[in-house]
C-alpha positions as CSV (number, residue, x, y, z in Angstrom):
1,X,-24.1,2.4,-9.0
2,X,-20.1,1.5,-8.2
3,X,-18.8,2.9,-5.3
4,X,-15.6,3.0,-2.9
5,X,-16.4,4.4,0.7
6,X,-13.4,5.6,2.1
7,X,-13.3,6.0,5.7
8,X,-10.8,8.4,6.9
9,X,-11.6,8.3,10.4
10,X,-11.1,4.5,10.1
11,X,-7.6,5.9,8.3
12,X,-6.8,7.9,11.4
13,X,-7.7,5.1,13.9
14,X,-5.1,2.9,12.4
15,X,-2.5,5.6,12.3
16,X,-3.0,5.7,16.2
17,X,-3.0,2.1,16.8
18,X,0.5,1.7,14.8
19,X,1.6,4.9,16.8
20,X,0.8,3.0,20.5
21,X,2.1,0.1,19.5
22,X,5.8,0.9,18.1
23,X,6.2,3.8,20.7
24,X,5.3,1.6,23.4
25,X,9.0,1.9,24.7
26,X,10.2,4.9,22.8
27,X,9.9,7.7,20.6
28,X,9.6,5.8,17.2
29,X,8.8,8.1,14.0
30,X,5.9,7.1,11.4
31,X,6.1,7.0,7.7
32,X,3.2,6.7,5.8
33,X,3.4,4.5,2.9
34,X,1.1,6.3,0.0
35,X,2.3,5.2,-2.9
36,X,0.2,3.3,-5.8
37,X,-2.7,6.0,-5.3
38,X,-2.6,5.3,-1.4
39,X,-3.1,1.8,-2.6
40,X,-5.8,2.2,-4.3
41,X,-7.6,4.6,-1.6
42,X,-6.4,7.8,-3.0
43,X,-3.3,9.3,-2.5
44,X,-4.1,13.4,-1.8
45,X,-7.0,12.9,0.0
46,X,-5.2,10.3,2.1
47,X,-2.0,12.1,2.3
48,X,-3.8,15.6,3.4
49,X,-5.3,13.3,6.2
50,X,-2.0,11.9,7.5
51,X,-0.7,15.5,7.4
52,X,-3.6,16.6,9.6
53,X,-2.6,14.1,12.1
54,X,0.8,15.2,12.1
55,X,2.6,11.8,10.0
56,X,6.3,12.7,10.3
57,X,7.5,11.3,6.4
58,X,5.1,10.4,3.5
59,X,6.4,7.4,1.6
60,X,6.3,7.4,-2.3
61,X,8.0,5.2,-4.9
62,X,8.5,7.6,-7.7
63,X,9.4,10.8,-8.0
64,X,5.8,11.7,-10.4
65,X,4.1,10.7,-7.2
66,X,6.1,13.1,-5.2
67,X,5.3,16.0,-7.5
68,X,1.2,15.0,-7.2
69,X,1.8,15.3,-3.3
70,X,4.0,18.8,-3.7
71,X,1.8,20.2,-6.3
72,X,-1.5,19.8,-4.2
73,X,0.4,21.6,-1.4
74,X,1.0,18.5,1.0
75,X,4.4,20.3,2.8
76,X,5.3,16.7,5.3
77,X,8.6,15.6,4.5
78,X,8.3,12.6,1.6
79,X,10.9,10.3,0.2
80,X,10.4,8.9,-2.7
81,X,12.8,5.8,-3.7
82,X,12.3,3.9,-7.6
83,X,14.4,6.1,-9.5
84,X,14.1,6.4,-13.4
85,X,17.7,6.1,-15.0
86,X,16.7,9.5,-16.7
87,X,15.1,10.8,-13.5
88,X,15.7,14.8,-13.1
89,X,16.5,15.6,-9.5
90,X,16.5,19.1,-9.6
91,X,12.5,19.2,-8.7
92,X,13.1,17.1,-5.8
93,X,16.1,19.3,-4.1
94,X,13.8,22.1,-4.9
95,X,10.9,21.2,-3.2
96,X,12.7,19.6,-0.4
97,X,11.8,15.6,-1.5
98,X,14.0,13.1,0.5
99,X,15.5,10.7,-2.2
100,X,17.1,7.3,-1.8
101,X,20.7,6.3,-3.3
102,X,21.7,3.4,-4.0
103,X,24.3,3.6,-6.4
104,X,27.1,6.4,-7.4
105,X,25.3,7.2,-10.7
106,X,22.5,8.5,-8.6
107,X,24.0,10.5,-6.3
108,X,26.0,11.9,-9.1
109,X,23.0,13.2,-10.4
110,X,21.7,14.3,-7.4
111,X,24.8,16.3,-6.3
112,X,24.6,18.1,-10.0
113,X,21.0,18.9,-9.2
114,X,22.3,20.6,-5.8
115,X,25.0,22.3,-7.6
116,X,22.4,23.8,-10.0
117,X,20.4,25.1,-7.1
118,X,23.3,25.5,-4.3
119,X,21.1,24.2,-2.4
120,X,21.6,20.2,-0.7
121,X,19.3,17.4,-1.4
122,X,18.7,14.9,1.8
123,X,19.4,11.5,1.3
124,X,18.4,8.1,2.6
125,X,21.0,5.4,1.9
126,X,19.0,2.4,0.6
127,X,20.8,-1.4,1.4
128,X,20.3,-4.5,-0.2
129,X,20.0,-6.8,2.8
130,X,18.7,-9.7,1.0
131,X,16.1,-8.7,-0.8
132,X,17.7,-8.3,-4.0
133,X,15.4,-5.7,-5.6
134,X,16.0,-1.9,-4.7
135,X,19.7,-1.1,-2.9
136,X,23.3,-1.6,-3.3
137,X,24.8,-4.7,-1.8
138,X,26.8,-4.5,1.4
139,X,29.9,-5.4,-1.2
140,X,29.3,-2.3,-2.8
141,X,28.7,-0.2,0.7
142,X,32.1,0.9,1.8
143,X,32.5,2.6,-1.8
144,X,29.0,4.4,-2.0
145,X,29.4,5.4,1.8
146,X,32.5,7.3,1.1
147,X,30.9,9.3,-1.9
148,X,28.5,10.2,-0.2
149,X,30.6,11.2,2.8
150,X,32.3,13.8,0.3
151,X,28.9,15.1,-0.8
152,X,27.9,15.6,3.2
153,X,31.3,17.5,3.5
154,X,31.2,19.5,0.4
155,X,27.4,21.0,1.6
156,X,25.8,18.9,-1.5
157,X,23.4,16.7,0.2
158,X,22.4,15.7,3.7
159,X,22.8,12.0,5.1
160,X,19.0,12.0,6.9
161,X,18.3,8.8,6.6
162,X,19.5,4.9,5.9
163,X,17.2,1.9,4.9
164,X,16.7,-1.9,3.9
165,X,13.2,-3.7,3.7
166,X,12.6,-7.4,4.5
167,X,12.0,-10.0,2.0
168,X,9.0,-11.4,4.9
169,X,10.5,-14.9,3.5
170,X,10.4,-16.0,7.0
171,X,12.0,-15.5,11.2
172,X,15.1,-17.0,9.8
173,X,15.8,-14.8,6.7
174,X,14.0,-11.9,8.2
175,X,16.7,-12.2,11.1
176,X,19.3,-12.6,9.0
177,X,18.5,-9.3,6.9
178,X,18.6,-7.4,10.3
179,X,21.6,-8.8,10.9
180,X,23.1,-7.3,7.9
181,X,21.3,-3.9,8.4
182,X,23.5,-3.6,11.4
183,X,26.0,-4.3,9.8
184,X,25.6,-1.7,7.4
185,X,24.8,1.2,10.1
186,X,28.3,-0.4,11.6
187,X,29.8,0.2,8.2
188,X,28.4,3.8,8.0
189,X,29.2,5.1,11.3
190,X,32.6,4.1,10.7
191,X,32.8,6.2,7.6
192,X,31.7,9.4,9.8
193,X,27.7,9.8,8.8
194,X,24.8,10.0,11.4
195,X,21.5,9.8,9.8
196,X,18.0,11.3,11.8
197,X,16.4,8.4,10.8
198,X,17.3,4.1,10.3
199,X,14.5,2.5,9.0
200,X,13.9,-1.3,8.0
201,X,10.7,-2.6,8.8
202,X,7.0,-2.5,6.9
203,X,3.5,-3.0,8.6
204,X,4.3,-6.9,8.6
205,X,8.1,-6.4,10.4
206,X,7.1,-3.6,12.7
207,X,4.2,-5.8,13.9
208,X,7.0,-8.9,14.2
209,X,10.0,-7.6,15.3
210,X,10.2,-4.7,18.3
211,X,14.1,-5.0,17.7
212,X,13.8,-3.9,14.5
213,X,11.7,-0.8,14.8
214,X,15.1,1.9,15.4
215,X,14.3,5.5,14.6
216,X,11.5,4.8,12.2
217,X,8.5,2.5,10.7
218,X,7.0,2.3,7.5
219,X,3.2,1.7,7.5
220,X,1.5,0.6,4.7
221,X,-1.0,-1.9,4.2
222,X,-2.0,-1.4,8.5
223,X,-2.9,2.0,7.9
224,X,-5.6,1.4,5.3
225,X,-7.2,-1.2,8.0
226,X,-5.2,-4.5,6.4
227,X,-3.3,-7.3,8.0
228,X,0.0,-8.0,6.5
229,X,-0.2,-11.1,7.5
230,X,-2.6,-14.1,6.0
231,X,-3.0,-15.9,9.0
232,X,-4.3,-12.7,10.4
233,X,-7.5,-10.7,10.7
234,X,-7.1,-6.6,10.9
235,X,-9.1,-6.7,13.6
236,X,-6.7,-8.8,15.9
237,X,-4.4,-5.9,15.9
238,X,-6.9,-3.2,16.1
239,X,-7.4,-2.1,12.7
240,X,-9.8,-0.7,10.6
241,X,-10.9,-1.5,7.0
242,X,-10.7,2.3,5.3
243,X,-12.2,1.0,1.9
244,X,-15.8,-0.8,1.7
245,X,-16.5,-1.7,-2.0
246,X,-20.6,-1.3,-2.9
247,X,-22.8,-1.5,-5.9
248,X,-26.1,-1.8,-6.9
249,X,-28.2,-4.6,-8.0
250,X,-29.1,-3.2,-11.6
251,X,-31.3,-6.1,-12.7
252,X,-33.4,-9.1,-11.2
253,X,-35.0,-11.9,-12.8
254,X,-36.4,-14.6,-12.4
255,X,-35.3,-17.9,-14.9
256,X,-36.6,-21.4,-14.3
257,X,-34.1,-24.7,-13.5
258,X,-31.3,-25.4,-16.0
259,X,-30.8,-22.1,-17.5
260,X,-27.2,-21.5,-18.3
261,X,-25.6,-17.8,-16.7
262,X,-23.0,-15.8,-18.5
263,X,-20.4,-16.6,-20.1
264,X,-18.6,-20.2,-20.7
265,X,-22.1,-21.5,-18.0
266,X,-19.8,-22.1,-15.4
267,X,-23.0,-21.8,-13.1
268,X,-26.5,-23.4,-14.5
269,X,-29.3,-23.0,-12.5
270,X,-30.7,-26.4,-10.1
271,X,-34.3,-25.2,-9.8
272,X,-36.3,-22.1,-10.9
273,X,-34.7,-19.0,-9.1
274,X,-34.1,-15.3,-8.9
275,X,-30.8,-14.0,-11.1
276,X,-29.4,-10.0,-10.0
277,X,-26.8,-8.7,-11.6
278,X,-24.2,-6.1,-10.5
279,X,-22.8,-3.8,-12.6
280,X,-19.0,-4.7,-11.5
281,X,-16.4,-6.7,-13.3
282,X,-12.4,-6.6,-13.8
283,X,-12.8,-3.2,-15.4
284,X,-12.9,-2.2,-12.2
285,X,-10.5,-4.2,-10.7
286,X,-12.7,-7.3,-9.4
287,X,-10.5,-10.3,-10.6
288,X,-11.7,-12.2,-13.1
289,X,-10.3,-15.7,-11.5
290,X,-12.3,-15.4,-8.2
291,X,-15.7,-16.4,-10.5
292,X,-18.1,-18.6,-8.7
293,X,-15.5,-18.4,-5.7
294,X,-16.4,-14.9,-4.2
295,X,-19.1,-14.2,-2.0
296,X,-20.9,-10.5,-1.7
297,X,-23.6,-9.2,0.5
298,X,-26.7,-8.4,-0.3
299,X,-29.6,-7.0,2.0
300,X,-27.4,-8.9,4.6
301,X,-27.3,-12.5,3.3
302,X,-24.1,-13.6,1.7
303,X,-24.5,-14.8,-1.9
304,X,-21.6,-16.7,-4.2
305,X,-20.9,-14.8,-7.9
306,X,-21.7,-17.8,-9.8
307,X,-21.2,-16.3,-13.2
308,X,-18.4,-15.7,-14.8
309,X,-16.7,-12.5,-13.5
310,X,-16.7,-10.2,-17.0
311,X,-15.3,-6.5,-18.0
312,X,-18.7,-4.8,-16.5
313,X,-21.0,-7.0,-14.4
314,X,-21.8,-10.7,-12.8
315,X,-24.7,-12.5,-11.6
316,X,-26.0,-13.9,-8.4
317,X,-28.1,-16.7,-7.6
318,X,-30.3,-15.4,-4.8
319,X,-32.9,-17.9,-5.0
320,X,-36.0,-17.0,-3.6
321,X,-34.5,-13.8,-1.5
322,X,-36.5,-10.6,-1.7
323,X,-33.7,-8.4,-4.1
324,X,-35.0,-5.5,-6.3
325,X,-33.2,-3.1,-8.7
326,X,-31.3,-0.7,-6.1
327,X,-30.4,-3.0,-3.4
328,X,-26.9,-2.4,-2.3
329,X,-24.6,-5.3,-2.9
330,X,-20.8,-4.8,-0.6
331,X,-18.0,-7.1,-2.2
332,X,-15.9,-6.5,0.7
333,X,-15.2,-3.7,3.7
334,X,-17.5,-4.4,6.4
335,X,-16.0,-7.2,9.7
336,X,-17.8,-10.0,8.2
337,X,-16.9,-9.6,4.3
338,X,-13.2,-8.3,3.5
339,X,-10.9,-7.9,1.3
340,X,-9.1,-10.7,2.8
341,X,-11.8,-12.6,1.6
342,X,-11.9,-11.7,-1.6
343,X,-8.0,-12.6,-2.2
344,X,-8.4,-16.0,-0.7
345,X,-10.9,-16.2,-3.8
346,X,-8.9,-14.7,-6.1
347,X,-5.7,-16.9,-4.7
348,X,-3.8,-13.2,-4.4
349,X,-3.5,-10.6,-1.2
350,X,-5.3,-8.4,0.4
351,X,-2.4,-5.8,-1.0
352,X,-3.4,-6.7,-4.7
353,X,-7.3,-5.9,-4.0
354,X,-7.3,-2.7,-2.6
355,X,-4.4,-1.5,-5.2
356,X,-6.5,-2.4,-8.0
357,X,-9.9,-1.3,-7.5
358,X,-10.6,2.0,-9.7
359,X,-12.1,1.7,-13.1
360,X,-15.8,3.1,-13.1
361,X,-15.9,3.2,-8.8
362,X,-16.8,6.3,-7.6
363,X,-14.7,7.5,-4.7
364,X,-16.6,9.2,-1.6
365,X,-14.5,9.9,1.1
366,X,-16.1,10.1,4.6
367,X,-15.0,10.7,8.4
């Protein structure tokens, strides 16, 4: 009675459309973003998917997620960059995971790793360019740069790859982190290392910035059919949702005028009407905060949830509509109801929707 369509034909649509665009003027590699479960749409069966259609890296944060991927015997080349202070590198050099450094304590421990294998770990350099999270700080470059160049020389890890990622603050900001991103490959090449791969932009900066596409683009939210942008429909850039949420109607009713609905009556009936309630609440990841402020779909006709969004269900006012027990109700997936929608409710991103559905949902994967 809850369940998450995942369409991975849509999935492979959007792969192509991000593939036109940034290699439009040149040979520009792919990374798919599958962290967070694939936000939300499931990492392996996603990941086997982007495999198939030949996805050159696989992006994860952690390195737990990078053993999921490994250990269902996904063999494209991953990196995986949130490291755990107490992180153990050994099965990442082992099974040929690409890890980000940003400070000497981790490559320390990766170089120990390779040691214990004799056998090199690839790297990707990860910058702080002004988003102050993840990365050491061009201040602390030139030091880290010149580890590292030892560990290349000594045959303990391999320089593949260098990276930042844009704070999407705005043109100015985002122009001024490229600005120090160059700076940093300046301050790299001078220290001797060539990477096969400079990457800096997400869905949002690829989409904005051509300049800043170099060797390699990380694709996120665009591959799973989502605009990074707010001002933006998917479809304006050719994309395709991948997720449509649907339930059932497990209940209808009819109550006369004045009758209070759910919890706290934030909705009370204006005249004698029919009441359906779906079997979907927060548990599964619909947010509480957009009750009486969501719309869903139901036999075609868009309907507000005017009760109060609770742990397994909510209610709809559908009037006099003909809705009976079984009737499909989509909270969001289809051109004309989307997540987008459902964030603007919930006064969060499209991001935070698809990330958070699970709970009871049943996944079926189609396509």
């Amino acid at each position: 009675m809850r369940k998450l369509t995942i369409d991975l034909g849509a999935l492979a649509n959007n792969l192509s459309t991000m593939r036109k665009l940034v290699n439009s003027d040149r040979e520009t590699k792919v990374l798919g973003v599958v962290k967070a479960n694939a936000y939300g749409h499931g990492m392996l069966e996603v990941a086997k998917r982007l495999e198939q259609e030949g996805i050159d890296f696989l992006g994860v944060a952690d390195l737990e997620e990078a053993r999921t991927l490994r250990s269902a015997g996904i063999t494209s080349r991953i990196l995986a960059w949130l490291h755990d202070p107490s992180d153990d590198f050994v099965f990442a050099v082992k099974h040929d995971v690409d890890l980000a450094v940003s400070s000497a304590d981790q490559l320390m421990r990766i170089t120990k790793a390779s040691d214990s294998l004799a056998k090199p770990c690839r790297i990707h350099i990860k910058v702080d360019t002004g988003l102050s999270r993840n990365g050491v700080t061009l201040t602390d470059l030139d030091e880290l740069l010149a580890l590292i160049k030892t560990a290349v020389d000594q045959g303990k890890v391999i320089a593949s790859g260098i990276f930042s990622h844009l704070s999407s603050t705005g043109v100015q900001e985002d122009l001024a982190q490229i600005a120090r991103f160059d700076e940093a490959l300046a301050k790299a090449e001078s220290h001797g290392l060539n990477f096969e791969v400079r990457h800096l932009t997400a869905s949002d900066g690829t989409l904005s910035y051509p300049q800043a596409r170099y060797d390699m683009v990380r694709i996120g939210v665009a591959l799973y059919g989502l605009s990074p942008f707010s001002d933006n429909r998917a479809k304006e850039f050719g994309l395709k949702p991948v997720m449509k949420a649907t339930a059932s109607v497990v209940q209808t009713k009819r109550v006369p005028a004045g009758e209070g609905v759910s919890y706290g009556y934030l909705y009370k009936t204006s005249r004698e009407t029919t009441l359906a309630l779906v079997p979907v609440g927060y548990a599964e990841g619909l947010p509480r905060n957009a009750s009486t402020k969501a719309k869903v779909l139901i036999n075609g006709k868009e309907h507000f949830i005017q009760s109060r969004i609770a742990m397994d269900q909510f209610v709809v006012d559908v009037g006099d509509a003909s809705v009976s027990p079984g009737d499909e109700v989509i909270l969001f997936g289809t051109d004309n109801l989307t997540a987008d929608d459902l964030a603007n409710a919930a006064e969060t991103i499209n991001y935070e929707i698809v990330t958070r559905m699970g709970g009871r949902f049943i996944r079926e994967y189609v396509g």
